[in-house]
NUZA-327158 format. One record per residue: residue in one letter; x, y, z of N, C-alpha, C, O in turn. Coordinates in steps of 0.2 Angstrom, whole numbers, plus 5000, padded with zeros to 4 digits. Each point is the difference from the previous one (the first is absolute). Example, Ala and Ser with C-alpha at 12.3 -4.5 7.8 and 13.67 -1.06 7.14 Angstrom:
NUZA-327158
node r->A n.X->5066 n.Y->4972 n.Z->5039 ca.X->4996 ca.Y->5006 ca.Z->5000 c.X->5004 c.Y->5006 c.Z->5000 o.X->5005 o.Y->4999 o.Z->5003
node r->S n.X->4993 n.Y->5006 n.Z->4993 ca.X->5004 ca.Y->5006 ca.Z->5001 c.X->4996 c.Y->5005 c.Z->5003 o.X->5003 o.Y->5006 o.Z->5001
***
This chain:
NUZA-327158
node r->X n.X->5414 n.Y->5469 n.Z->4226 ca.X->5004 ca.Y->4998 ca.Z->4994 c.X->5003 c.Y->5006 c.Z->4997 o.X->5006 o.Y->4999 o.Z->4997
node r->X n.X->4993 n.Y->5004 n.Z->5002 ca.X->4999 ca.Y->5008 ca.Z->4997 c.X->4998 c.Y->5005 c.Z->5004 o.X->4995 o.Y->5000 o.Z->5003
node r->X n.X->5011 n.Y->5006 n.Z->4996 ca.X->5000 ca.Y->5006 ca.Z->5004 c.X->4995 c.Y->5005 c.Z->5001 o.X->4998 o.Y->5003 o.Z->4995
node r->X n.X->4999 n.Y->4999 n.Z->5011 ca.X->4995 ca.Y->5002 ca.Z->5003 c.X->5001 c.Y->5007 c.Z->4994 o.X->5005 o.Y->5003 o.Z->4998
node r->X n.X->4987 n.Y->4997 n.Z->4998 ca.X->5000 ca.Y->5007 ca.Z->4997 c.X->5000 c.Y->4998 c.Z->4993 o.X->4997 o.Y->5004 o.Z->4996
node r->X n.X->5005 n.Y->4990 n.Z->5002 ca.X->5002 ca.Y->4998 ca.Z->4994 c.X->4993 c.Y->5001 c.Z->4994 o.X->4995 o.Y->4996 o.Z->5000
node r->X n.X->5005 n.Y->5007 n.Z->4996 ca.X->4993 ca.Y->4998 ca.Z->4996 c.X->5001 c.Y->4996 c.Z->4993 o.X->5006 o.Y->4999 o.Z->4998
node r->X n.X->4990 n.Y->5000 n.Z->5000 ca.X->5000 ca.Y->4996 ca.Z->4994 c.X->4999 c.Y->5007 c.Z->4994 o.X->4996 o.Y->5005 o.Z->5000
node r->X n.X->5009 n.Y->4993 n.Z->4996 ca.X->5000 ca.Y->5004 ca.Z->4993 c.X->4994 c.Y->5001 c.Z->4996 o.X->4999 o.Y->4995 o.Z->4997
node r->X n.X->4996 n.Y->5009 n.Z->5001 ca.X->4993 ca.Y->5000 ca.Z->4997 c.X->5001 c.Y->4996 c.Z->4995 o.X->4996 o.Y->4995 o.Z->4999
node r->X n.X->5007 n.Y->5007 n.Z->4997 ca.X->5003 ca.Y->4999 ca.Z->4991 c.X->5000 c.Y->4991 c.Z->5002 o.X->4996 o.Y->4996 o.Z->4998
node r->X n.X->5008 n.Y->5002 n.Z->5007 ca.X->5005 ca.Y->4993 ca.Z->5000 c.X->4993 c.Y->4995 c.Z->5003 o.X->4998 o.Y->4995 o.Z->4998
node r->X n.X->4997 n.Y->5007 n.Z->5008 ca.X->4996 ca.Y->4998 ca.Z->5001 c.X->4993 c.Y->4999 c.Z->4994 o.X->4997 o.Y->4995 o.Z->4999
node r->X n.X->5003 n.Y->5012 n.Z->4997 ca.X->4996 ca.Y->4997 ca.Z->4998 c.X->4999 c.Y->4994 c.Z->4991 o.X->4996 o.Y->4997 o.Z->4996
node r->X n.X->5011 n.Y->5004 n.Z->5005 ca.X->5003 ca.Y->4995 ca.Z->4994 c.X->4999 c.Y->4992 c.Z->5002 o.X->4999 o.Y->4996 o.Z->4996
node r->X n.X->5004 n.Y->5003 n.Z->5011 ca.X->4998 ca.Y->4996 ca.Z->5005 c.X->4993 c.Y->4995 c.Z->4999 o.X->4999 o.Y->4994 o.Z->4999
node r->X n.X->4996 n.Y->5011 n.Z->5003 ca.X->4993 ca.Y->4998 ca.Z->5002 c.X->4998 c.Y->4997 c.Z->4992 o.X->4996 o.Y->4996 o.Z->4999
node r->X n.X->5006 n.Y->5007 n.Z->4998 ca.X->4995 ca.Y->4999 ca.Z->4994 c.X->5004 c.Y->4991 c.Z->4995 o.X->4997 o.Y->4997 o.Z->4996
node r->X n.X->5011 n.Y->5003 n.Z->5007 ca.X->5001 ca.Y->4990 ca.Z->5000 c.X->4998 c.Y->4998 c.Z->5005 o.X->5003 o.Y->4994 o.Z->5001
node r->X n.X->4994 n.Y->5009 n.Z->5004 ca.X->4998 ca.Y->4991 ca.Z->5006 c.X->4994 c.Y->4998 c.Z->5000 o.X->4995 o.Y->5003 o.Z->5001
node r->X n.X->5006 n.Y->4993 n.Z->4997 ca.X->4997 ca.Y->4991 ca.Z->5000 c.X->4997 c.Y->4998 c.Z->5007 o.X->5003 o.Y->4996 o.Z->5002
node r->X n.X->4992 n.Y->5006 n.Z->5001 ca.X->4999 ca.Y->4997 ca.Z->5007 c.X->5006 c.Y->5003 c.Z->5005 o.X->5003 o.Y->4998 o.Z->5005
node r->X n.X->4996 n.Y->5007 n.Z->4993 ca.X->5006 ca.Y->5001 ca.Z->5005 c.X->5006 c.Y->5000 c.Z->4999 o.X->5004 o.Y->5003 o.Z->5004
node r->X n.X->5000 n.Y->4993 n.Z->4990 ca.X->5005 ca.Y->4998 ca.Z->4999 c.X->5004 c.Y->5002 c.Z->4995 o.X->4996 o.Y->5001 o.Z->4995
node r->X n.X->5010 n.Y->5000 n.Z->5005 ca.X->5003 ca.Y->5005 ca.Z->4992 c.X->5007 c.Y->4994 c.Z->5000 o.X->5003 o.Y->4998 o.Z->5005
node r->X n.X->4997 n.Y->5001 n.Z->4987 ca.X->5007 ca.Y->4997 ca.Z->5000 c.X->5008 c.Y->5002 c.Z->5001 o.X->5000 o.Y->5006 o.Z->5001
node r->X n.X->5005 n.Y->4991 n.Z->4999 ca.X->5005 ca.Y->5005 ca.Z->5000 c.X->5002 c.Y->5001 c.Z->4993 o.X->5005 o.Y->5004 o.Z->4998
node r->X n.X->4992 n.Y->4993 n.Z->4998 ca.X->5000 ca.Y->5004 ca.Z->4994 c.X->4997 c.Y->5006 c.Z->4998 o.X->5003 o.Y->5004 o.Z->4997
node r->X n.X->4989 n.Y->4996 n.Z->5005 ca.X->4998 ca.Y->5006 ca.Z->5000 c.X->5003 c.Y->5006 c.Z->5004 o.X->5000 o.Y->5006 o.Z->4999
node r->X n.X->5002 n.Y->4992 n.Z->5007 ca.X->5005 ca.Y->5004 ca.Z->5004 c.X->5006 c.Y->5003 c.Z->4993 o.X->5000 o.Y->5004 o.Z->4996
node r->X n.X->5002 n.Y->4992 n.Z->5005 ca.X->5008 ca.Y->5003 ca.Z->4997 c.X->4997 c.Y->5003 c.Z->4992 o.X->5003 o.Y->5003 o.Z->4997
node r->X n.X->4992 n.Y->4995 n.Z->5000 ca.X->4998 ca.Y->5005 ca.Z->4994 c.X->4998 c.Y->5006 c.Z->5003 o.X->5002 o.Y->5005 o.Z->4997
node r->X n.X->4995 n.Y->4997 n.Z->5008 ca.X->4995 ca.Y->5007 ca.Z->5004 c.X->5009 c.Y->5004 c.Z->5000 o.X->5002 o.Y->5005 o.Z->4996
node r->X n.X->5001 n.Y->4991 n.Z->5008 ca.X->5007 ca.Y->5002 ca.Z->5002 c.X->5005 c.Y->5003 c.Z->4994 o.X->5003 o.Y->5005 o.Z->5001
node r->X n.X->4998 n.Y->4993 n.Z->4992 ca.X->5000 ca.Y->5001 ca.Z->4994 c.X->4997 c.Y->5008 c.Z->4997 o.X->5002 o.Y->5005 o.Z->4997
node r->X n.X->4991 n.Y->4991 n.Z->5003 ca.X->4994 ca.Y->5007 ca.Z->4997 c.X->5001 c.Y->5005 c.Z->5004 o.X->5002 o.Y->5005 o.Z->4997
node r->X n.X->4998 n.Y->4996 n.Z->5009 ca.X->5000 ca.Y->5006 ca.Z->5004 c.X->5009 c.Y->5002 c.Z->5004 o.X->5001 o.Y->5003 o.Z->5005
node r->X n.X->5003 n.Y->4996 n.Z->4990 ca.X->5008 ca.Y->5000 ca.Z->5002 c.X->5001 c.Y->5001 c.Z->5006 o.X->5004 o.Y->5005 o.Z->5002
node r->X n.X->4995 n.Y->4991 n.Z->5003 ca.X->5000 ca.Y->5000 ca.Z->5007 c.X->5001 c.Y->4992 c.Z->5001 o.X->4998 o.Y->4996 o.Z->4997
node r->X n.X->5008 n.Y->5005 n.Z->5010 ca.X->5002 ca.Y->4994 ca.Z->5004 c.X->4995 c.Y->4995 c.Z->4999 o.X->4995 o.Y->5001 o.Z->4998
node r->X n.X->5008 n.Y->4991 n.Z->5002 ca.X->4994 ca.Y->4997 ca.Z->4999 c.X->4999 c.Y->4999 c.Z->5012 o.X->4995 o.Y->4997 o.Z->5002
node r->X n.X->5009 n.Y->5004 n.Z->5001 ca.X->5000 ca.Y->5000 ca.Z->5006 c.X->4993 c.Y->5006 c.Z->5001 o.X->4995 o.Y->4998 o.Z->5003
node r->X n.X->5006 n.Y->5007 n.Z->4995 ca.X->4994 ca.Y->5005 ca.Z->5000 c.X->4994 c.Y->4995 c.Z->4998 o.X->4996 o.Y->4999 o.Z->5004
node r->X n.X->5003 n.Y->4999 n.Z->4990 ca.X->4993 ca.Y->4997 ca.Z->4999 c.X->5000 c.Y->4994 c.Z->5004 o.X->4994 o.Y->4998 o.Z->4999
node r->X n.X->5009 n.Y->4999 n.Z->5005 ca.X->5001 ca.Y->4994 ca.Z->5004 c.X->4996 c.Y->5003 c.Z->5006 o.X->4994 o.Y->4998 o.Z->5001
node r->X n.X->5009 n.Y->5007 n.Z->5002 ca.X->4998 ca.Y->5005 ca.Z->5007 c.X->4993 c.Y->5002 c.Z->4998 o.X->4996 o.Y->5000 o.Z->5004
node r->X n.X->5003 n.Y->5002 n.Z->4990 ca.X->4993 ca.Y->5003 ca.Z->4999 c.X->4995 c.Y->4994 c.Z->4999 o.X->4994 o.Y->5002 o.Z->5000
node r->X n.X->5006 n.Y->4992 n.Z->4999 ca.X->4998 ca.Y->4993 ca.Z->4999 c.X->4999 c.Y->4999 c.Z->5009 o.X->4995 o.Y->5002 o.Z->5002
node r->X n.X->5009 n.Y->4997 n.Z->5001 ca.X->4999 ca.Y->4999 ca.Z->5008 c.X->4997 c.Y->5006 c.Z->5003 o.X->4995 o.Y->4998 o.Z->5004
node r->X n.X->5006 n.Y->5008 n.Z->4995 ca.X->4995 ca.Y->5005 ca.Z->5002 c.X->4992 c.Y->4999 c.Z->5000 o.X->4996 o.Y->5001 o.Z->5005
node r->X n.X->5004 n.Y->4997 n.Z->4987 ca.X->4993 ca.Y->4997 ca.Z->4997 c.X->4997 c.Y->4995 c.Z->5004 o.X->4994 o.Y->4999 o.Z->5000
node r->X n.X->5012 n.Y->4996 n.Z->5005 ca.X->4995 ca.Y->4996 ca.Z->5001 c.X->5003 c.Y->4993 c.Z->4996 o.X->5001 o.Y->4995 o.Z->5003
node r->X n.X->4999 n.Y->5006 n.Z->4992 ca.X->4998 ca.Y->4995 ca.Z->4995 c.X->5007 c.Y->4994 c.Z->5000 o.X->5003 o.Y->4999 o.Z->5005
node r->X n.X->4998 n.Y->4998 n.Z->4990 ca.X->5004 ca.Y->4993 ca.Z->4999 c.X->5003 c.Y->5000 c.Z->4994 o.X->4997 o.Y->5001 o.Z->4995
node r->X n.X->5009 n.Y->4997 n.Z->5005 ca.X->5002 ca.Y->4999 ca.Z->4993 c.X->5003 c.Y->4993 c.Z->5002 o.X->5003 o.Y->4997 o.Z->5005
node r->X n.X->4994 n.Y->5001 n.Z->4987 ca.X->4999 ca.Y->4991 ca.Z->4998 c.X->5005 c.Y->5001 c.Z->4995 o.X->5002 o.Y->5006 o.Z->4998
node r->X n.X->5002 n.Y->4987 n.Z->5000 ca.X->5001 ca.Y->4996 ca.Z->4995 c.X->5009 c.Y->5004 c.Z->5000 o.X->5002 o.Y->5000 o.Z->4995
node r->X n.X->5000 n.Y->5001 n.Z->5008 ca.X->5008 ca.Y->5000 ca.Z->5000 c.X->5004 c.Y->4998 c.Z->4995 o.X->5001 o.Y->4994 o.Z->5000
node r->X n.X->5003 n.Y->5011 n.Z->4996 ca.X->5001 ca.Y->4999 ca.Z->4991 c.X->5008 c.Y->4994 c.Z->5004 o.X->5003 o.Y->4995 o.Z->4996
node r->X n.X->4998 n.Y->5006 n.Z->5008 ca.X->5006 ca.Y->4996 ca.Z->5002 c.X->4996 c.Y->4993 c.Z->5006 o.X->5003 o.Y->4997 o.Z->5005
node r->X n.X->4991 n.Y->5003 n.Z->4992 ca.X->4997 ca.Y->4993 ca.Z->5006 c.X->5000 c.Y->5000 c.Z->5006 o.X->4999 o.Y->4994 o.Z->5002
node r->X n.X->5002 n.Y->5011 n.Z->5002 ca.X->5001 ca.Y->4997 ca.Z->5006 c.X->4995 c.Y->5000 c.Z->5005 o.X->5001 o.Y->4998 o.Z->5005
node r->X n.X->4993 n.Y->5007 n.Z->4992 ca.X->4994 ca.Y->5000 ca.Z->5003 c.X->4993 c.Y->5002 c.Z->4997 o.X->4999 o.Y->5003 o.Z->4995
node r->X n.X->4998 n.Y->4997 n.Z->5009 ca.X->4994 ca.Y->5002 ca.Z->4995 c.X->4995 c.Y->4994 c.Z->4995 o.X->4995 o.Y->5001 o.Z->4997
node r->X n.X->5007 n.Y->4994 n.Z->5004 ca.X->4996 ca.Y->4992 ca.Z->4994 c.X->4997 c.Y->4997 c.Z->5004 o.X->5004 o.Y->5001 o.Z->5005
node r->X n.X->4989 n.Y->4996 n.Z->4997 ca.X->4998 ca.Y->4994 ca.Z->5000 c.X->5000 c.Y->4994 c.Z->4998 o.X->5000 o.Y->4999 o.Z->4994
node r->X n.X->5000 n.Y->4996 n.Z->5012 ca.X->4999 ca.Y->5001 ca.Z->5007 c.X->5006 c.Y->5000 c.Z->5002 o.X->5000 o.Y->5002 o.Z->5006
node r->X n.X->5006 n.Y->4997 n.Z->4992 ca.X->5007 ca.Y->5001 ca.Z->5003 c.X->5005 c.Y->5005 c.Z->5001 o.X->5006 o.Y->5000 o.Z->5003
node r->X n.X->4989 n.Y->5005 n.Z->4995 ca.X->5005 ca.Y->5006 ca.Z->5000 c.X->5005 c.Y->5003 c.Z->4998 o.X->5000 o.Y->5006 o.Z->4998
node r->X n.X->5006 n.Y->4989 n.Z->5001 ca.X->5006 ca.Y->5000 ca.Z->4995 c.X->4998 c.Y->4996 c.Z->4994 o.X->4995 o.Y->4996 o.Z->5000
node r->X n.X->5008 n.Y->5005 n.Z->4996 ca.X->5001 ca.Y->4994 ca.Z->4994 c.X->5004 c.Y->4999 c.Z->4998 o.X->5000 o.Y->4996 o.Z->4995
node r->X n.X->5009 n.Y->5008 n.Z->5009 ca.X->5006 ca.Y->4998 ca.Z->4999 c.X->5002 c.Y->4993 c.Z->5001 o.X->4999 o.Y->4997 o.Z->5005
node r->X n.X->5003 n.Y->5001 n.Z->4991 ca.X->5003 ca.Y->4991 ca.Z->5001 c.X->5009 c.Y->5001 c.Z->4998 o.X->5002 o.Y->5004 o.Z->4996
node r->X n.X->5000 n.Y->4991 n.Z->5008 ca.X->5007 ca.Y->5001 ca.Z->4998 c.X->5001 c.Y->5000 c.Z->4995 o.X->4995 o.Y->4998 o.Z->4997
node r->X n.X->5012 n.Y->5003 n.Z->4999 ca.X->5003 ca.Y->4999 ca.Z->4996 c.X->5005 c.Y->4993 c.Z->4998 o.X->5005 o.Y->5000 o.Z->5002
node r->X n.X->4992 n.Y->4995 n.Z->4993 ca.X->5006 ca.Y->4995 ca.Z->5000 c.X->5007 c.Y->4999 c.Z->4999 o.X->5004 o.Y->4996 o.Z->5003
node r->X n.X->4996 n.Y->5009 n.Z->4993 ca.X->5009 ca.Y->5004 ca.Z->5001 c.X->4998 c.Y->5007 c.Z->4999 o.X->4994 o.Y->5002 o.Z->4998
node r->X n.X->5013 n.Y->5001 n.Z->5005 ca.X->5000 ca.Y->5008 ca.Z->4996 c.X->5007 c.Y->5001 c.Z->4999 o.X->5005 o.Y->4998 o.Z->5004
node r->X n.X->4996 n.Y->5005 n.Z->4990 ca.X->5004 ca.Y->5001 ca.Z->4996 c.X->5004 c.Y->5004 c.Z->5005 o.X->4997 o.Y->5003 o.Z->5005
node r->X n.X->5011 n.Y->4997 n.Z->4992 ca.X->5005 ca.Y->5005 ca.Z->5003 c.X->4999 c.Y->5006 c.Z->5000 o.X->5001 o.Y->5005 o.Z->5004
node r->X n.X->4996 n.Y->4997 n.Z->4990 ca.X->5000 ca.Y->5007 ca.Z->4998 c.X->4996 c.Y->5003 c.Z->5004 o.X->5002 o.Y->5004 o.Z->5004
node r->X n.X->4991 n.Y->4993 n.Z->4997 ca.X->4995 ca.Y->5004 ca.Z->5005 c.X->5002 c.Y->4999 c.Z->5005 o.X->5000 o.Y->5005 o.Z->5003
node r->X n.X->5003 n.Y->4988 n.Z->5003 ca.X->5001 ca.Y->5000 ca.Z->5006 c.X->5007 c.Y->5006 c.Z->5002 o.X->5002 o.Y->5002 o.Z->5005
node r->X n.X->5000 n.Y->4999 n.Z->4989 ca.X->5007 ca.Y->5007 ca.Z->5001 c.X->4996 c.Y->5007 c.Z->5001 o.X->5002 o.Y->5005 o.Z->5004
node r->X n.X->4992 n.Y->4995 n.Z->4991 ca.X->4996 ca.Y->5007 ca.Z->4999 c.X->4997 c.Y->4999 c.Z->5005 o.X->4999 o.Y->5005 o.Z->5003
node r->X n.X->4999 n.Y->4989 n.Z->5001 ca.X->4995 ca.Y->5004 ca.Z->5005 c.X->5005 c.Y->5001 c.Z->5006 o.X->4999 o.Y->5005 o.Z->5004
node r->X n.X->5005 n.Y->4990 n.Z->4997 ca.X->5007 ca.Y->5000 ca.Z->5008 c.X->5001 c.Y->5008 c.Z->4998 o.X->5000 o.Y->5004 o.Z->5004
node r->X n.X->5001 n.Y->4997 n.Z->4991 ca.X->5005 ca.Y->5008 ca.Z->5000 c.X->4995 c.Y->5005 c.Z->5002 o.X->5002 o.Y->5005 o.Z->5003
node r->X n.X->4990 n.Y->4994 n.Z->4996 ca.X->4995 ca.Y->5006 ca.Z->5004 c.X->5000 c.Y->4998 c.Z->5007 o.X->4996 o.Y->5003 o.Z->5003
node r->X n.X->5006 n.Y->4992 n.Z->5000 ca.X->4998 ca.Y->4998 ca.Z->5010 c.X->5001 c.Y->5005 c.Z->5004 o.X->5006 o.Y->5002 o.Z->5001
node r->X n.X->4989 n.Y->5000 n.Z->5003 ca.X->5003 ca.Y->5002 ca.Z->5005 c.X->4997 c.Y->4996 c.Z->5005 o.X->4995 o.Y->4998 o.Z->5000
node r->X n.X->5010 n.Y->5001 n.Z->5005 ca.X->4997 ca.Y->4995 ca.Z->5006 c.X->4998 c.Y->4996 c.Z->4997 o.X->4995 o.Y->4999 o.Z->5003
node r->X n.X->5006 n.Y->4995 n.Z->4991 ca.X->4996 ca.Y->4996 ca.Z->4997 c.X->4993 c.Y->5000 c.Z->5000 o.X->4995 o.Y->4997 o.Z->5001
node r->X n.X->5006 n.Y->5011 n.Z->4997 ca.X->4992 ca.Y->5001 ca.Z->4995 c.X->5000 c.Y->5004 c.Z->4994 o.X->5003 o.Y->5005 o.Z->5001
node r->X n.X->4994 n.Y->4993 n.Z->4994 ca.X->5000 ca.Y->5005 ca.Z->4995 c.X->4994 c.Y->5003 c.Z->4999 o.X->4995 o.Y->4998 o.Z->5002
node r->X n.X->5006 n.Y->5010 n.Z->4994 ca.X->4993 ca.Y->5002 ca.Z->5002 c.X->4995 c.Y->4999 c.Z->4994 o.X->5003 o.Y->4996 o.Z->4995
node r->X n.X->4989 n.Y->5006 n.Z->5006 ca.X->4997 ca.Y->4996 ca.Z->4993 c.X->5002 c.Y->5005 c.Z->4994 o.X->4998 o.Y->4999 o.Z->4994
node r->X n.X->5006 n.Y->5008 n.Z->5006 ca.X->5003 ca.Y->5003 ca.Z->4996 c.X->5005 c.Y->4998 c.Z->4996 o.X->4999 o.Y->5000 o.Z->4994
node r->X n.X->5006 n.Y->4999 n.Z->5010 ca.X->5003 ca.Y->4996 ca.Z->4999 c.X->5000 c.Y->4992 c.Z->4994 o.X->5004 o.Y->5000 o.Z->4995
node r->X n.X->4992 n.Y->4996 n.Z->5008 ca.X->4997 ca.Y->4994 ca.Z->4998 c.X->4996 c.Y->5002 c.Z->4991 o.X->5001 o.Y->4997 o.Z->4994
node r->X n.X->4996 n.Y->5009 n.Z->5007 ca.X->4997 ca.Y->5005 ca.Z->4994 c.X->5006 c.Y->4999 c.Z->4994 o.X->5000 o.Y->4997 o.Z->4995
node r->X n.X->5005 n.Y->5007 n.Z->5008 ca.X->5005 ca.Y->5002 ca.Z->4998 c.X->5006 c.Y->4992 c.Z->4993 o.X->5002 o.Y->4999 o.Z->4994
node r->X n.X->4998 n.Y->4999 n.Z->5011 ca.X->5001 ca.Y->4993 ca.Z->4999 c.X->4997 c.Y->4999 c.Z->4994 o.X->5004 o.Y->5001 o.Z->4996
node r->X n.X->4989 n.Y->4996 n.Z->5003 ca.X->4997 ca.Y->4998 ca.Z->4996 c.X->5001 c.Y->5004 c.Z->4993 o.X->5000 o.Y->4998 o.Z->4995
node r->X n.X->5001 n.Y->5009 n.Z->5007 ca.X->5000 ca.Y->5003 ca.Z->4994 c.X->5005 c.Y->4998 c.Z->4996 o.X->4999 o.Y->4998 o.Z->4994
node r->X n.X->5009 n.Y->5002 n.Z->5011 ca.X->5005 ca.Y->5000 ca.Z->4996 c.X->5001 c.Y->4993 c.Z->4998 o.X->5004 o.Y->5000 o.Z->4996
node r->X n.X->4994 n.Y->4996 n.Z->5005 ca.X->4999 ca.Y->4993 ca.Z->4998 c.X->4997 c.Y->4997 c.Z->4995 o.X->5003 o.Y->4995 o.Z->4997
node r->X n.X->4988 n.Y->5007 n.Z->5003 ca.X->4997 ca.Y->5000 ca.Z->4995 c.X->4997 c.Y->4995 c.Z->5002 o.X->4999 o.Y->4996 o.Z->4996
node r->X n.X->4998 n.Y->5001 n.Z->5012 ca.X->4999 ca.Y->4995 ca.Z->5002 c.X->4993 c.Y->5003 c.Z->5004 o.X->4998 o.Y->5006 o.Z->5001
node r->X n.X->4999 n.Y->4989 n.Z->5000 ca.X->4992 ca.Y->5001 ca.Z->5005 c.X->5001 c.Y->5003 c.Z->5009 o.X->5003 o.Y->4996 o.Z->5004
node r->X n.X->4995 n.Y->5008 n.Z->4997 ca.X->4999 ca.Y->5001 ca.Z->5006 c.X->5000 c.Y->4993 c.Z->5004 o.X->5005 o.Y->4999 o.Z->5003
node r->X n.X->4991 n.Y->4997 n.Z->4997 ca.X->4999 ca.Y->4995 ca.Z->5005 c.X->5006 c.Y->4993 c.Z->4998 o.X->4999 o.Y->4994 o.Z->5002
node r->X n.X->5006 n.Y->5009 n.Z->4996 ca.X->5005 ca.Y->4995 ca.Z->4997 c.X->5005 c.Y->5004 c.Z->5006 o.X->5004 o.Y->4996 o.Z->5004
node r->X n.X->4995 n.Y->5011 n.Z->4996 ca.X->5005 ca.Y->5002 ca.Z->5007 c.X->4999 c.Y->5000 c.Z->5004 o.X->5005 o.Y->5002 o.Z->5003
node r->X n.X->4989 n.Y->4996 n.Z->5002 ca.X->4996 ca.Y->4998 ca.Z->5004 c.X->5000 c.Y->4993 c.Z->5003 o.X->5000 o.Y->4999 o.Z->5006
node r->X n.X->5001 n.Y->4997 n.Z->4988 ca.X->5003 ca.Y->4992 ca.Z->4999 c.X->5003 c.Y->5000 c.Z->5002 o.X->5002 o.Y->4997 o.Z->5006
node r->X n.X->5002 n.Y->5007 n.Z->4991 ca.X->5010 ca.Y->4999 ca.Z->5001 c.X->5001 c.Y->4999 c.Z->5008 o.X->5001 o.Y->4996 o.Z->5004
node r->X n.X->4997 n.Y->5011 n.Z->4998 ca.X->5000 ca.Y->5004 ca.Z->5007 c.X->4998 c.Y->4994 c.Z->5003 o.X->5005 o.Y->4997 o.Z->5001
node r->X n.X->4990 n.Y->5000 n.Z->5002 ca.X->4997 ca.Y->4994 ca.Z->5001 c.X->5005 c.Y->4995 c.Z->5001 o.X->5000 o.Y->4997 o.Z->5006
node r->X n.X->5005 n.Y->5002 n.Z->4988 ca.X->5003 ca.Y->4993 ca.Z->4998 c.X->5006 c.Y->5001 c.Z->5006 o.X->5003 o.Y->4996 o.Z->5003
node r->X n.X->4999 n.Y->5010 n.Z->4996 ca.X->5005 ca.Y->5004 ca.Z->5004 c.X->5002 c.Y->5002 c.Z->5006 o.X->5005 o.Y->5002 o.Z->5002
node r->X n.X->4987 n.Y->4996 n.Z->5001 ca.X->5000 ca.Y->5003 ca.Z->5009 c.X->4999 c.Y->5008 c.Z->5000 o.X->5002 o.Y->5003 o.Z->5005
node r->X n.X->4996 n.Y->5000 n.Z->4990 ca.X->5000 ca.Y->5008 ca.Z->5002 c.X->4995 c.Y->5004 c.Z->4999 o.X->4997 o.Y->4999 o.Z->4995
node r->X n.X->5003 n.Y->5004 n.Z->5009 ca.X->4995 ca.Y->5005 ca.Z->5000 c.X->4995 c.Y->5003 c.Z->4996 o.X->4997 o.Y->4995 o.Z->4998
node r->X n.X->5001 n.Y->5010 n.Z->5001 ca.X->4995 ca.Y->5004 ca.Z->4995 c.X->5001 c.Y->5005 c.Z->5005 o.X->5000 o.Y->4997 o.Z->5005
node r->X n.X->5000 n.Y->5009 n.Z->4995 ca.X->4996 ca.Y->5007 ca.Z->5006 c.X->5008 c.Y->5005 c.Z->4999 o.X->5006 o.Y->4998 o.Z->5000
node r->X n.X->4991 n.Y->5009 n.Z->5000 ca.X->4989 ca.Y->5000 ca.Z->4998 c.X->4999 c.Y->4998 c.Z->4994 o.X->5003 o.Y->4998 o.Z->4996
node r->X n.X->4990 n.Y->5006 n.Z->5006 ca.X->4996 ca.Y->4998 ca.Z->4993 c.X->4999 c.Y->5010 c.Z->5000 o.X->5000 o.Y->5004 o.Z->5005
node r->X n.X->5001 n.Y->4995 n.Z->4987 ca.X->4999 ca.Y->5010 ca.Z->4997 c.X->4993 c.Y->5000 c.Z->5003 o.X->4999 o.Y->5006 o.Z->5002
node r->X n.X->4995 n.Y->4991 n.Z->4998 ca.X->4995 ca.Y->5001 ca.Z->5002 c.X->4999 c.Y->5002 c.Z->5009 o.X->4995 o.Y->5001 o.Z->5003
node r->X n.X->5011 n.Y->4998 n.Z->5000 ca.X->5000 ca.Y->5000 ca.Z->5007 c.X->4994 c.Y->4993 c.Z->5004 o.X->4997 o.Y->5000 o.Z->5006
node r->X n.X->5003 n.Y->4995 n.Z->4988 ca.X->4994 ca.Y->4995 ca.Z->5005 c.X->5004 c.Y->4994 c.Z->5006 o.X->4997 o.Y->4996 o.Z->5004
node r->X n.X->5010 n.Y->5006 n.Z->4994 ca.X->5004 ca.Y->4994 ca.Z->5005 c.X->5005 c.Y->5005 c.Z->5000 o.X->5006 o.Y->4999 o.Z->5002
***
């Protein structure tokens, strides 16, 4: 999955170890580690996989919950304004979870509201800044 040679960041891994849970780090603790130590959140993603370990609980639902895994449900309607914000980030009808981040800010709306949408929409998610999909 990762290029022969590749090691994990000392600093990043051991920021890592010290939120897993059974093995398991959220992507919120991921993308806080990513924050605290001003590095890609894709680097702490890669150092997460190096580790071994699992990131739970997907700030955009799409993996990580028990027993379902996702906890994305469609959307009942979605407003114009978001199905334009998200049509205009597509590529190949997908948007990325950056993307999707991005979004939420400028709107002032919940992560899993853009997720719905996407959902309600037929489109994608990928990647994810964590490199999990």
């Amino acid at each position: 999955k990762h290029p022969k040679g590749i090691e994990a960041d000392p600093k990043v891994a051991e920021q890592i170890r010290q939120k897993l849970s059974d093995n398991h780090i959220t992507c919120a603790a991921a993308h806080a580690i990513a924050t605290d130590l001003s590095v890609p959140p894709l680097q702490v993603g890669m150092t997460i996989d190096l580790l071994e370990a699992r990131i739970v609980k997907c700030q955009l639902g799409l993996f990580g919950y028990s027993p379902q895994k996702s906890i994305v449900k469609p959307a009942e309607n979605v407003s114009s304004e978001l199905k334009d914000a998200i049509e205009a980030k597509l590529i190949d009808n997908r948007i990325s979870c950056e993307h999707c981040w991005e979004i939420t800010s400028q709107q002032g709306i919940q992560k899993l509201e853009v997720t719905s949408a996407c959902e309600t929409l037929g489109m994608k998610v990928k990647p994810c800044q964590l490199g999990a999909f």
